[in-house]
C-alpha positions in Angstrom: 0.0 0.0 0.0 1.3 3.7 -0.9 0.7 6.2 1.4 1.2 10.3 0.7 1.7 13.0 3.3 0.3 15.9 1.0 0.4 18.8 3.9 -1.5 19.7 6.7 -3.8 16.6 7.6 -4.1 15.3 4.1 -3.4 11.8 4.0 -3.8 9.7 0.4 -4.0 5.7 0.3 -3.4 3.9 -2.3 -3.5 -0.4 -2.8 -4.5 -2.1 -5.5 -6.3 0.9 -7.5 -8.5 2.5 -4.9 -7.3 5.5 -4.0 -8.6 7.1 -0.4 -8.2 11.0 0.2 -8.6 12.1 3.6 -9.1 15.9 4.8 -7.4 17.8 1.4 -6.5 21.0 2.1 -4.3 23.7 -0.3 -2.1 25.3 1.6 -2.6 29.1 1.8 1.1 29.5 2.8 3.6 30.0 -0.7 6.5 28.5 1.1 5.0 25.5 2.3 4.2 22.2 0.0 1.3 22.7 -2.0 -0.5 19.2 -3.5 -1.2 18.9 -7.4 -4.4 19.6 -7.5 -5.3 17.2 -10.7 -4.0 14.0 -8.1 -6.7 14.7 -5.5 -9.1 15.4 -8.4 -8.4 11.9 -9.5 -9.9 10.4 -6.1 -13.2 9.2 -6.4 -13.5 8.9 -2.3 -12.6 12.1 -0.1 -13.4 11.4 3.9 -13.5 13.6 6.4 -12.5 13.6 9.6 -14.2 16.9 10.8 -15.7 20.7 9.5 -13.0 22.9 10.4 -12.0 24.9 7.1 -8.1 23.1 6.4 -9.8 20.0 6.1 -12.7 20.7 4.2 -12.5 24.4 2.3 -11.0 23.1 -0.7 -13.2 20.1 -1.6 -15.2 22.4 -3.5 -12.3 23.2 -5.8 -11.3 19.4 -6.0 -14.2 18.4 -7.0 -14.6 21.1 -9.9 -11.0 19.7 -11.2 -12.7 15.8 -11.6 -14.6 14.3 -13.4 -17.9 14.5 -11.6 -17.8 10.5 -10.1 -15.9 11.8 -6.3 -18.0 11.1 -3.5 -17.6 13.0 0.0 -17.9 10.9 3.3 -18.7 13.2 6.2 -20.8 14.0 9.1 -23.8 16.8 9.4 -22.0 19.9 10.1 -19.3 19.3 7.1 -21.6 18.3 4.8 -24.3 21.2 5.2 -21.2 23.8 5.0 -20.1 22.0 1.5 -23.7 21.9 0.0 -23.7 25.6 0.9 -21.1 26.0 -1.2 -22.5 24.4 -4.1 -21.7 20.7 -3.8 -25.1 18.3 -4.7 -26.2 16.6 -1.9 -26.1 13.6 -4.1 -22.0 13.5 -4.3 -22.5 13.7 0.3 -22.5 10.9 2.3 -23.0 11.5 6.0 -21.4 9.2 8.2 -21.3 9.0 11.9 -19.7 6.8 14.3 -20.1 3.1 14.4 -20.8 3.2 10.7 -18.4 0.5 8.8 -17.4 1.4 5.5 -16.0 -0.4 2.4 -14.1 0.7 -0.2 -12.6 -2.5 -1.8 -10.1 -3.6 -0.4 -10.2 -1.1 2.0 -12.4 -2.1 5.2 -12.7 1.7 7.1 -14.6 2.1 10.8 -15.7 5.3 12.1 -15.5 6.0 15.3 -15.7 8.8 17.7 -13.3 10.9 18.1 -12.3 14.7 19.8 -10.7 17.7 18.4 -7.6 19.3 20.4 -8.0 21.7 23.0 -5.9 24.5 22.4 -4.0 25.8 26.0 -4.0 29.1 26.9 -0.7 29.9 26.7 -1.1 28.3 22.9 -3.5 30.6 22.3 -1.9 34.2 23.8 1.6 33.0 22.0 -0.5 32.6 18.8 -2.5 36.5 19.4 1.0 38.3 20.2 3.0 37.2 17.6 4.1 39.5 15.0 2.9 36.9 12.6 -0.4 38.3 12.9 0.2 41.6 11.7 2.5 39.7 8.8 -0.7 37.3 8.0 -3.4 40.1 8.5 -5.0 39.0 5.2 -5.1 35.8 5.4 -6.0 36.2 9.6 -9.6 38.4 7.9 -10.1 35.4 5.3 -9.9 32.6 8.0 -12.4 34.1 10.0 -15.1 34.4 8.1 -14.3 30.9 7.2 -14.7 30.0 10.5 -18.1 30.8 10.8 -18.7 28.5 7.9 -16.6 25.9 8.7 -17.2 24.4 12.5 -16.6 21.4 14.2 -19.8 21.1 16.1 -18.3 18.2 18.5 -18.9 16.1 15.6 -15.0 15.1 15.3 -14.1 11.5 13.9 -11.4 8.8 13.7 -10.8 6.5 10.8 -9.9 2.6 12.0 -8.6 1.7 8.1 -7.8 -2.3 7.5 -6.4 -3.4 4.7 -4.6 -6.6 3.1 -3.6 -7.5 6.6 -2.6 -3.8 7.8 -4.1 -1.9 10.2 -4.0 2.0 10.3 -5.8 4.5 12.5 -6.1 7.7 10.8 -6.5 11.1 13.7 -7.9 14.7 12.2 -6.8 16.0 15.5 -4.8 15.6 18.4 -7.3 14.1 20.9 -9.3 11.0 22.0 -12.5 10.9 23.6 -12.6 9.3 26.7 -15.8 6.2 26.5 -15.0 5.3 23.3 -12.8 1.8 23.4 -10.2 2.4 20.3 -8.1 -0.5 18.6 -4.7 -0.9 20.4 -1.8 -1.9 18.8 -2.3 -1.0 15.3 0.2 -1.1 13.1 0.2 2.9 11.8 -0.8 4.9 14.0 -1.2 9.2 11.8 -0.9 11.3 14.4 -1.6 15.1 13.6 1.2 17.4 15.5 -0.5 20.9 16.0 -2.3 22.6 18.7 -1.0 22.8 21.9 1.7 24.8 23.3 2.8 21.3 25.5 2.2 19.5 22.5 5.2 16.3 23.2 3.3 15.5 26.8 -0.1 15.8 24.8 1.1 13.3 21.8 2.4 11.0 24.5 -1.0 10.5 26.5 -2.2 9.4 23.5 0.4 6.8 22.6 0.3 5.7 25.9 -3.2 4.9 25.2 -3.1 3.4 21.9 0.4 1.7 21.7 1.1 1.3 18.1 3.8 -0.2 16.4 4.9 2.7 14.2 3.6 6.4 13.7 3.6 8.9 11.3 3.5 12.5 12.0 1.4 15.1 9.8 -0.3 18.8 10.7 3.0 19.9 11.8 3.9 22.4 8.8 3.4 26.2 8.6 -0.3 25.8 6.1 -2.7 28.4 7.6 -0.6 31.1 9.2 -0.9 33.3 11.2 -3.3 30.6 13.2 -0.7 27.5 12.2 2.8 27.3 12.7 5.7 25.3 12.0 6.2 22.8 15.0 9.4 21.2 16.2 8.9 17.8 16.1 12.5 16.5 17.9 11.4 16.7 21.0 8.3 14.0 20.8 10.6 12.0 18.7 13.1 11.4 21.2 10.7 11.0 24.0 9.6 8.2 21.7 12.8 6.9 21.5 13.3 6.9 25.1 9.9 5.7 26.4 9.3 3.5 23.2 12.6 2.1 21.7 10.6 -0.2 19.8 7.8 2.2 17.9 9.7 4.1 15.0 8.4 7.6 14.3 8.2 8.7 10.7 8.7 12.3 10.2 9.3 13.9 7.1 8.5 16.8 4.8 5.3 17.1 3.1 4.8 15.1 -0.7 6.8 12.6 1.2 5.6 9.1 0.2 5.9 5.9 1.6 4.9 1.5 0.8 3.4 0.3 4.3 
């Protein structure tokens, strides 16, 4: 199975012909990796892990590029901001925990999940940097897609099987608490933005899920002056300390990788 990091948390499977595209996003930052825009075009399935606007603003455009056969799984809140935005309810497909999916040979779960909750100190750091005088334009532009674009505590997780792999797929950094998650998995795609105490955060949520290997995305500079490029070193030698065994794979977006 291939698998593409293509910035922000845009993951792309691939195995044996089908082609999954999770939460696309172009990035709005020039010096960052930008996707080809004619490859995610080419996906006839798009999922969603939640409504917030880097993981679902750009479908629209996507779709335009294609050939009119891609189909969108999400749940409510996602899918009413893309129909307001022109897409026919006919290409939607709302989804919601518990609900098994298949896209041969791809066997997908969905399962509840919980979106990050950004600290305090996160939050002033982010609201007194000069960046946001740098990124004014792009600061106005983000908030009216905000109100647009929400996340309505509908936040899912992706449990992904396939040919004897098994792969769970996070939007964001967090994991609700009732909800009994696969441990163990082989891939674990942890997203690395968020939190000003963000190595501490990431390793509750090894701790939890124990994986055999993980793969690091959401960590590039995409939507600034609200993103930022995160250090990574830290969590990966933490890992290295406190997990010898689980190899962390961290490398630049467009990177791609056989699992």
């Amino acid at each position: 199975m291939k698998l593409k990091w293509l910035g922000t948390a845009s993951i792309l499977l691939e195995h044996e012909g089908t082609q999954l595209l999770f939460d696309p996003f172009l990035s709005i930052n020039e010096k960052t990796f930008r996707p080809d825009i004619s490859e995610l075009a080419a996906v006839e399935n798009i999922l969603v892990t939640h409504g917030h606007l880097d993981h679902i603003i750009d479908i629209p455009t996507i779709i335009k590029h294609g050939d009119g056969g891609t189909t969108v799984w999400c749940t409510k809140a996602p899918g009413k901001a893309l129909i307001s935005r022109g897409i026919s309810g006919e290409r939607i497909r709302i989804i919601k925990p518990g609900d098994a999916l298949e896209f041969p040979p791809f066997e997908v779960r969905v399962l509840k999940g919980k979106h990050i909750r950004f600290d305090i100190w996160q939050i002033v750091k982010t609201l007194l940097s000069p960046r946001m005088i740098k990124y004014r334009k792009n600061l106005s532009y983000m908030r009216k897609q905000n109100k647009a674009n929400v996340e309505a505590g509908e936040t899912v997780i992706y449990d992904i099987s396939v040919s004897g792999e098994h792969i769970l797929l996070l939007g964001s950094l967090n994991l609700e608490g009732n909800t009994e998650y696969p441990v163990g998995v082989d891939l674990l795609i942890l997203p690395f933005q968020g939190r000003s105490d963000i190595t501490g955060y990431a390793m509750q949520v090894v701790g939890r899920l124990q994986p055999r290997k993980i793969l690091l995305d959401h960590f590039d500079d995409t939507f600034p002056p609200i993103s930022s490029s995160v250090r990574t070193g830290r969590f990966v030698k933490k890992m290295q300390r406190d997990f010898p065994a689980v190899p962390v794979i961290c490398r630049p977006a467009g990177s791609e990788w056989i699992v």
